[in-house]
PyMOL commands that place a pseudoatom at each C-alpha (Angstrom):
pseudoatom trace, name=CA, resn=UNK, resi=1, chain=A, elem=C, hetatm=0, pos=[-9.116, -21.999, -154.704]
pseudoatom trace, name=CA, resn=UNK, resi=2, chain=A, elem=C, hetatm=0, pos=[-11.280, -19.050, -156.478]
pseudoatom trace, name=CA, resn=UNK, resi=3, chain=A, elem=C, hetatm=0, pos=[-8.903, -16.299, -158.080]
pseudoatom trace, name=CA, resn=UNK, resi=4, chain=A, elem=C, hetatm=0, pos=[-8.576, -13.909, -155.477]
pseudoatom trace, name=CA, resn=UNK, resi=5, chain=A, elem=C, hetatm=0, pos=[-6.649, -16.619, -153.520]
pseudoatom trace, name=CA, resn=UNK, resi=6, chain=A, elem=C, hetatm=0, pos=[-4.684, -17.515, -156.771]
pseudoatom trace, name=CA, resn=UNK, resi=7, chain=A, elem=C, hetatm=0, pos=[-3.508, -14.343, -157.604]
pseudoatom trace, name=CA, resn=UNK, resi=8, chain=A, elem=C, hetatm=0, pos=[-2.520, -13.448, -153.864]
pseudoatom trace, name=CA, resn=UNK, resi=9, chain=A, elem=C, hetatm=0, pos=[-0.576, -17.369, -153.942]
pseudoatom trace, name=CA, resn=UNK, resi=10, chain=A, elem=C, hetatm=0, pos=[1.063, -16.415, -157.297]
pseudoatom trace, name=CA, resn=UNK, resi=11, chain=A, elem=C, hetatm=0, pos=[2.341, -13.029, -155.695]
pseudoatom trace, name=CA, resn=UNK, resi=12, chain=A, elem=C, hetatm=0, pos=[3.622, -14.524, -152.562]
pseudoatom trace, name=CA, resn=UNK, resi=13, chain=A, elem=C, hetatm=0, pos=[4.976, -17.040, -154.896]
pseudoatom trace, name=CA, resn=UNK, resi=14, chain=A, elem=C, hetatm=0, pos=[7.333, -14.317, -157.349]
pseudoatom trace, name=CA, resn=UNK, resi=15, chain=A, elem=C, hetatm=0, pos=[7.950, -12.407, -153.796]
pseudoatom trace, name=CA, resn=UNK, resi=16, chain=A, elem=C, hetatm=0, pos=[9.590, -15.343, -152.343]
pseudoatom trace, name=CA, resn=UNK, resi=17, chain=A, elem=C, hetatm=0, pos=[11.558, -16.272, -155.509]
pseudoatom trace, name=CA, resn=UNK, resi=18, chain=A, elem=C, hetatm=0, pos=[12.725, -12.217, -155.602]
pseudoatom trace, name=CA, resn=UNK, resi=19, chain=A, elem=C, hetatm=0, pos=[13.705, -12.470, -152.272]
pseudoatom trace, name=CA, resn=UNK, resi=20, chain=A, elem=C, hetatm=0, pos=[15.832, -15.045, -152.828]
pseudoatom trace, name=CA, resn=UNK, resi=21, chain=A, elem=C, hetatm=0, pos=[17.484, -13.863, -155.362]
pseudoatom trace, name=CA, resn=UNK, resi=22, chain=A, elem=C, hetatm=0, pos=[18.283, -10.423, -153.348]
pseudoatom trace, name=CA, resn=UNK, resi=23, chain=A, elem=C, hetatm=0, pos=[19.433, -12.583, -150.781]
pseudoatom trace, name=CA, resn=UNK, resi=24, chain=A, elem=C, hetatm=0, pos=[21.650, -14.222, -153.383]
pseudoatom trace, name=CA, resn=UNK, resi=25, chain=A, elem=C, hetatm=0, pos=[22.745, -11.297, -155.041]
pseudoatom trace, name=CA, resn=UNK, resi=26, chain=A, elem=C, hetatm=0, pos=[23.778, -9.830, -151.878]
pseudoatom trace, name=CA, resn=UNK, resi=27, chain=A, elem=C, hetatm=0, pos=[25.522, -12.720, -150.318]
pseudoatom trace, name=CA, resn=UNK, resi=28, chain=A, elem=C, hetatm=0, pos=[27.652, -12.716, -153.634]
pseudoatom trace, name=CA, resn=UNK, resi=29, chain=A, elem=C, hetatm=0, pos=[28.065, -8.661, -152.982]
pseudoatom trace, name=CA, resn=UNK, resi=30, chain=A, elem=C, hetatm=0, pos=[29.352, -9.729, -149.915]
pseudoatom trace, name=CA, resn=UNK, resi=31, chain=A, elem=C, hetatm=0, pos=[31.890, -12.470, -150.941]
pseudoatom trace, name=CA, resn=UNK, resi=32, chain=A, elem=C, hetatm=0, pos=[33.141, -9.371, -153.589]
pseudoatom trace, name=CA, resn=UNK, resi=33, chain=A, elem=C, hetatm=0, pos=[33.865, -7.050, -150.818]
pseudoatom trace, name=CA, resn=UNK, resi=34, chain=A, elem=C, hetatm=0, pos=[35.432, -9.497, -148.277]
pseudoatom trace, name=CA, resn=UNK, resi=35, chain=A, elem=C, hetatm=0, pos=[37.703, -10.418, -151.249]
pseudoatom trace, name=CA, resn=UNK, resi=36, chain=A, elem=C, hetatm=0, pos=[38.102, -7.005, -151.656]
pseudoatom trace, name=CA, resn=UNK, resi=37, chain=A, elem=C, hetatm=0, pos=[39.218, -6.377, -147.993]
pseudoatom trace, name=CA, resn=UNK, resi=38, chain=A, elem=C, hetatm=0, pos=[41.434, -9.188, -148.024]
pseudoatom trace, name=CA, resn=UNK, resi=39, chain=A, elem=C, hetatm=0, pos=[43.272, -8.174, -151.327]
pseudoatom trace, name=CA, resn=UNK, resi=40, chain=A, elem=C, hetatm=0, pos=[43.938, -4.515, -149.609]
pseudoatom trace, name=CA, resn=UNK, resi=41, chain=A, elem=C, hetatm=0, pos=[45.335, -5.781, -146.189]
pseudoatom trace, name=CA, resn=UNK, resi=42, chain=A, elem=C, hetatm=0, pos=[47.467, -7.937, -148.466]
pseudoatom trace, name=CA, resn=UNK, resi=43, chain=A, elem=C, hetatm=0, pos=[48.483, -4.708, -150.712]
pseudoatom trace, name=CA, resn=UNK, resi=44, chain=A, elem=C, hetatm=0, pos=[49.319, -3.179, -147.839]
pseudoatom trace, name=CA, resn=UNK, resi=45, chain=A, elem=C, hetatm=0, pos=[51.228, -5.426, -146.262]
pseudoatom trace, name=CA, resn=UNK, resi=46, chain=A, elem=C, hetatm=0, pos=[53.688, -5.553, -149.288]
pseudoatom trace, name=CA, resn=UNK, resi=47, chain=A, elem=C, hetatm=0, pos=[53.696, -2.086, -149.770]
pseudoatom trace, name=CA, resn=UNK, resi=48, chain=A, elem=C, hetatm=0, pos=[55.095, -1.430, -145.977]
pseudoatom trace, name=CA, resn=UNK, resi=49, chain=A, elem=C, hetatm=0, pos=[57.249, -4.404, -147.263]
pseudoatom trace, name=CA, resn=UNK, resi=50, chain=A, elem=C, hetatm=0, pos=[58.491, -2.099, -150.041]
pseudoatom trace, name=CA, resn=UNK, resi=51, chain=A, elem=C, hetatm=0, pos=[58.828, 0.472, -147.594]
pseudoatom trace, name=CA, resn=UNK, resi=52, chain=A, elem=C, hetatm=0, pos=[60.513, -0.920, -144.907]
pseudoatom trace, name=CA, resn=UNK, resi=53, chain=A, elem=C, hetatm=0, pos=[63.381, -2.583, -148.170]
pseudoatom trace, name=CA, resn=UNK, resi=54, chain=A, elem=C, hetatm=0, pos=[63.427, 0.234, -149.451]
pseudoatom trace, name=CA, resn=UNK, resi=55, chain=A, elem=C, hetatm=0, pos=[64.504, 2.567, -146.624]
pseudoatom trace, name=CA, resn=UNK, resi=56, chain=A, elem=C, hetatm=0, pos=[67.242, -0.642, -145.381]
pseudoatom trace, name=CA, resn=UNK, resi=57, chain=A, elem=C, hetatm=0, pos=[68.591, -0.282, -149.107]
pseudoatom trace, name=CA, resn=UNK, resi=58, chain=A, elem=C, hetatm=0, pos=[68.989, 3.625, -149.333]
pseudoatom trace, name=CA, resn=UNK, resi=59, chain=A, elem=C, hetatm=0, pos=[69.199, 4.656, -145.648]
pseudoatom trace, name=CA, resn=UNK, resi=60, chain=A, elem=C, hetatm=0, pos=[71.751, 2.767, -144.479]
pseudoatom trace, name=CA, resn=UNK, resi=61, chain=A, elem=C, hetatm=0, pos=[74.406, 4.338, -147.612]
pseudoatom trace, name=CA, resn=UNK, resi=62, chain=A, elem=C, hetatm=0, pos=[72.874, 8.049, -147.256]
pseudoatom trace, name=CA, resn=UNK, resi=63, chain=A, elem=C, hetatm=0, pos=[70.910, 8.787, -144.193]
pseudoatom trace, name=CA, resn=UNK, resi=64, chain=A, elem=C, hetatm=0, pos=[67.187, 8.547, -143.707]
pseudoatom trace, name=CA, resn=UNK, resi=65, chain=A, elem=C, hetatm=0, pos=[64.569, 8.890, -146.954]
pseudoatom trace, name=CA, resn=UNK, resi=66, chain=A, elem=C, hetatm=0, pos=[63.082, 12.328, -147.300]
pseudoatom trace, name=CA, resn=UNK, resi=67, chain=A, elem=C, hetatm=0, pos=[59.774, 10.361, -148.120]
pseudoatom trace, name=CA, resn=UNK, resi=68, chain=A, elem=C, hetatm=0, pos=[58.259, 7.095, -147.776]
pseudoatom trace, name=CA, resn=UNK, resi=69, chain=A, elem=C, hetatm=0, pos=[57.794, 4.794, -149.970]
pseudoatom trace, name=CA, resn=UNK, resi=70, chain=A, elem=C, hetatm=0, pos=[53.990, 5.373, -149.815]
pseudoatom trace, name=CA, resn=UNK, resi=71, chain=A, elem=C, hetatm=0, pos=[54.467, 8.765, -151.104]
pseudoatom trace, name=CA, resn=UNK, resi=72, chain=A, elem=C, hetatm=0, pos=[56.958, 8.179, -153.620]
pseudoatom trace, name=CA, resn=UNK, resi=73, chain=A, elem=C, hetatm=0, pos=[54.934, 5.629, -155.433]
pseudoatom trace, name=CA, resn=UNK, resi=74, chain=A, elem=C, hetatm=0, pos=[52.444, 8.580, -155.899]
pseudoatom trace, name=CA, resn=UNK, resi=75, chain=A, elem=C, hetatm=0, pos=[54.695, 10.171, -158.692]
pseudoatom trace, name=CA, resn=UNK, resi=76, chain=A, elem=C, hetatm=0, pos=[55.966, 9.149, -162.121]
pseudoatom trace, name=CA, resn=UNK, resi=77, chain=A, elem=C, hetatm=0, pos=[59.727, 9.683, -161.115]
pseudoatom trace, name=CA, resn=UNK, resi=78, chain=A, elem=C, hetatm=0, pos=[61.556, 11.628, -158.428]
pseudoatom trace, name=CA, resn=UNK, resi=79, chain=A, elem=C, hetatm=0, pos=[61.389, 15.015, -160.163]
pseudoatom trace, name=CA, resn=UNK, resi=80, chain=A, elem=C, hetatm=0, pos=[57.892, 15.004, -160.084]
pseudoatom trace, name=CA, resn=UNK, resi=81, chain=A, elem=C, hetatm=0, pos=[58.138, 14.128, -156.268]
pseudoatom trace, name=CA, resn=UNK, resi=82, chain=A, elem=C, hetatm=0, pos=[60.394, 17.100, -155.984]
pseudoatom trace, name=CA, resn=UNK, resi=83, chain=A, elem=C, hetatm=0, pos=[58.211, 19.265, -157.790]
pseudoatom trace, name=CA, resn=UNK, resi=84, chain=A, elem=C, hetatm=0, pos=[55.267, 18.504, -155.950]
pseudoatom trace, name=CA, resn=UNK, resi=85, chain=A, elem=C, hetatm=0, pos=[56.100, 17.368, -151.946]
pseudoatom trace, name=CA, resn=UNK, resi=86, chain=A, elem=C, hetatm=0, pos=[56.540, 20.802, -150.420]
pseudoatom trace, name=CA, resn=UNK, resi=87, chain=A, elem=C, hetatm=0, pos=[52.806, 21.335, -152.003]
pseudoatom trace, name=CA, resn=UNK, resi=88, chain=A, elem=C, hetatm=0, pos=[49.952, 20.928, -149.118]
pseudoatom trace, name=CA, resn=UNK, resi=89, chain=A, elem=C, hetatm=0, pos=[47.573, 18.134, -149.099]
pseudoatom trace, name=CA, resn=UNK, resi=90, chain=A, elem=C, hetatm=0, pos=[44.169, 18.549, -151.171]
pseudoatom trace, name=CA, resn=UNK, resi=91, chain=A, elem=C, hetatm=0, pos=[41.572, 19.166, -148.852]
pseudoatom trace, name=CA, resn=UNK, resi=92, chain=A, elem=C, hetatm=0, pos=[38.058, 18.366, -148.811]
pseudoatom trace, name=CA, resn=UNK, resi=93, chain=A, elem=C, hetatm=0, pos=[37.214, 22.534, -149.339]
pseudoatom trace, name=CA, resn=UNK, resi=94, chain=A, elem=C, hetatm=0, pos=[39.508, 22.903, -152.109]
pseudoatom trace, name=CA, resn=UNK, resi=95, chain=A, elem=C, hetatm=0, pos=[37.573, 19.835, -153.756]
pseudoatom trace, name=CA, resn=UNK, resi=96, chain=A, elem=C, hetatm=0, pos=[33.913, 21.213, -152.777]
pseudoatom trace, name=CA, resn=UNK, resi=97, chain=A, elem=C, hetatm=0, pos=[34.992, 24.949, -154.578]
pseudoatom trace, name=CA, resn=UNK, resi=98, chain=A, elem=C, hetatm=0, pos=[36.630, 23.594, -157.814]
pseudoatom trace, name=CA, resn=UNK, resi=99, chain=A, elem=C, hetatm=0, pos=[35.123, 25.233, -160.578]
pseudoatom trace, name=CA, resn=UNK, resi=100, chain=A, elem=C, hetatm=0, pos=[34.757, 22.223, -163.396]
pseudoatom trace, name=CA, resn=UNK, resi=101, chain=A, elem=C, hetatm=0, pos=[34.363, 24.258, -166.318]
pseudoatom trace, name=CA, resn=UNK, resi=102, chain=A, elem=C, hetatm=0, pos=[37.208, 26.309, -165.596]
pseudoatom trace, name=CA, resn=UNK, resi=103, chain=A, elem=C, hetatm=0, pos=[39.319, 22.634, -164.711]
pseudoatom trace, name=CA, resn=UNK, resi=104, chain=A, elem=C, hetatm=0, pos=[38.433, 21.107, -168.006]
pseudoatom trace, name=CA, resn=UNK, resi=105, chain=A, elem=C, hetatm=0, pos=[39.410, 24.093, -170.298]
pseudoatom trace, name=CA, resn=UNK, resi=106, chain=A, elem=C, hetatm=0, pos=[42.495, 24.331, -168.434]
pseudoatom trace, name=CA, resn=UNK, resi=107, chain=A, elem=C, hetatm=0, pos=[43.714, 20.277, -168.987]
pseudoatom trace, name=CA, resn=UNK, resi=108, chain=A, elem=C, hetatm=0, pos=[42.387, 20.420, -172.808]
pseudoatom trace, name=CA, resn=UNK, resi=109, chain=A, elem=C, hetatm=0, pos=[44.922, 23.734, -173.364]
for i in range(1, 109): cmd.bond("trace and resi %d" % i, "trace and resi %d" % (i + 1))
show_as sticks, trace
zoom trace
């Protein structure tokens, strides 16, 4: 085998060991987000759970929830919630035109 045959076996050589490790690294990417998945059809099966507790514990002693449960979990405590649900929902425009600058003087006053 003269070197020009070498070098072009050596190359084919660390191609096929970076290959499989790309093919490694992205069946373990893989495994991540199917766990991933699973973990948030399970979160939101419990939190409909919450929900649907929730609403039997309160509604049937004083009429139907103003919110969901969903929504409520949102807040630190129900004056927050009151403070803030009558407030419309942030929309993609409002996020493209937010001045940062402006945002981060504001939060460290």
């Amino acid at each position: 085998m003269n070197e020009k045959e070498k070098r072009k076996d050596d190359i084919l050589k660390e191609l096929a060991v970076r290959f499989k490790d790309s093919a490694n690294t992205m069946k373990s990417i893989a495994t991540r987000i199917q766990a991933a998945a699973t973990q948030s059809i399970e979160h939101t099966k419990r939190l409909n759970h919450g929900s649907e507790t929730l609403r039997k514990c309160i509604e049937s002693e004083k009429g139907p929830l103003p919110y969901s449960y969903l929504e409520f979990i949102e807040f630190s405590d129900a004056s927050e919630f009151e403070k803030y649900k009558d407030m419309p929902l942030i929309s993609d425009n409002d996020i493209e035109n937010v001045d940062f600058d402006e945002l981060a003087d504001k939060l460290q006053a």
